[in-house]
C-alpha positions, 0 to 999 in steps of 0.5 A, spaced: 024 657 702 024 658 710 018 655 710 021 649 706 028 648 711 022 649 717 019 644 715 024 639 713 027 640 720 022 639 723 021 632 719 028 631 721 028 632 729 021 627 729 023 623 726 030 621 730 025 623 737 020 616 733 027 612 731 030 612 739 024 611 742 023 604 737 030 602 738 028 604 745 022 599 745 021 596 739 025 589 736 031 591 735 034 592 743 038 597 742 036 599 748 040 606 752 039 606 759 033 610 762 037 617 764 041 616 756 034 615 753 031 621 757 036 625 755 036 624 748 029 624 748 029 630 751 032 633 747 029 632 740 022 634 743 026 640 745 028 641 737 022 639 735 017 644 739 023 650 738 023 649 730 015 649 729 014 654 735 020 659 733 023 657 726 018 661 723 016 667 726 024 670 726 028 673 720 033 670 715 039 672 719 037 670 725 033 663 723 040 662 720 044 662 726 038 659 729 039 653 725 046 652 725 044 652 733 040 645 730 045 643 727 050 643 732 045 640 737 044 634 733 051 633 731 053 633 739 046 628 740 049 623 735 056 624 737 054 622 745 049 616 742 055 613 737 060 614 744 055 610 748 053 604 744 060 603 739 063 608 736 063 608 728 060 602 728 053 604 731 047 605 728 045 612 730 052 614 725 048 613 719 044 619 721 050 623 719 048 622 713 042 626 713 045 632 717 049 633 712 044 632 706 039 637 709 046 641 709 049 639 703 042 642 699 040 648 703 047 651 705 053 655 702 059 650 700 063 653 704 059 653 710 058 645 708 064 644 708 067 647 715 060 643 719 062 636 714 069 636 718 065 638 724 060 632 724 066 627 722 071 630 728 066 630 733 061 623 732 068 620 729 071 622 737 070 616 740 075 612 735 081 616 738 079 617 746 076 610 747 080 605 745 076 600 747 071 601 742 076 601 735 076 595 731 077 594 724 071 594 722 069 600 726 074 603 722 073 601 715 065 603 717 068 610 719 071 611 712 066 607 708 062 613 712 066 619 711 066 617 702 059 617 702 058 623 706 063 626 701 060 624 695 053 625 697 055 633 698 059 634 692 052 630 688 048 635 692 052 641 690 053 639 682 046 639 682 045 646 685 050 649 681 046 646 674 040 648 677 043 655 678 046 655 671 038 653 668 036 659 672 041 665 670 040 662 663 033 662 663 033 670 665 037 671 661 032 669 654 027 673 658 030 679 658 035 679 652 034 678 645 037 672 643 040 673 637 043 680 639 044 681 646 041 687 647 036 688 653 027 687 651 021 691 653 021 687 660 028 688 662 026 695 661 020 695 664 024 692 670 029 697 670 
């Protein structure tokens, strides 16, 4: 599982390294200014290199915290891209999304649930310090935003939760006799 979240991580980071530097030099134009972008891509090599180099050779308890740290670092590069080129109505708020699919599929729901407020307080910031970039589809962008992002987490936590029903019930026909209840030589081999 670690090695699973590892590598989705990694994928992740890679690919918000490769999507600032097209919208740096490709043909889109959403071009940032040389210390922003430095900055940014900075940064996601950072993750990148830490998540490859680091990631795998700590245990579970601290990898967890390690990946909370990502977490967190990717929601503040989001929130300082989204500030600086339109608020909610910027391109780089789409990656909320995936943040918190990666979070949705491989978190607790409690915790899911605290860093989805979080990721929409803090990239949603500058709606409410810069008046200047608030407008009506800026706001329609940002509650259109928050709606799939909710769905999206209670679609990944429903599925999480058949496919830990599946499971229970599956152990449990291993071990027990169907018709009785009563525990079979494989359950008491275990025992």
């Amino acid at each position: 599982l670690v090695k699973m979240r590892t590598r989705t991580s990694a994928s992740l980071w890679a690919a918000a390294v490769a999507t600032e530097l097209f919208n740096q030099w490709g043909p889109i134009g959403i071009s940032s200014t040389d210390r922003s972008f430095a900055i940014t891509v900075s940064i996601g090599i950072f993750a990148l290199g830490f998540t490859l180099l680091v990631f795998p050779r700590v245990s579970y308890r601290s990898y967890r915290y390690l990946e909370q740290l990502s977490f967190a670092m990717a929601i503040s590069m989001i929130a300082f891209k989204c500030s600086e080129s339109g608020g909610a109505g910027s391109p780089y708020s789409v990656w909320l999304l995936i943040i918190v699919f990666y979070a949705a599929f491989f978190w607790q729901p409690t915790q899911l649930f605290w860093n989805t407020l979080a990721t929409v307080s803090i990239a949603f910031a500058p709606l409410i310090y810069e008046p200047e970039l608030t407008s009506t589809n800026d706001a329609f962008f940002a509650a259109l935003l928050m709606a799939i992002m909710i769905s999206m987490s209670l679609a990944m936590l429903y599925r999480r939760q058949l496919s830990r029903a599946a499971e229970s019930a599956v152990k449990f026909l291993s071990l027990a006799d169907p018709l009785t209840g009563v525990a079979n030589l494989r359950a008491f081999e275990q025992f």
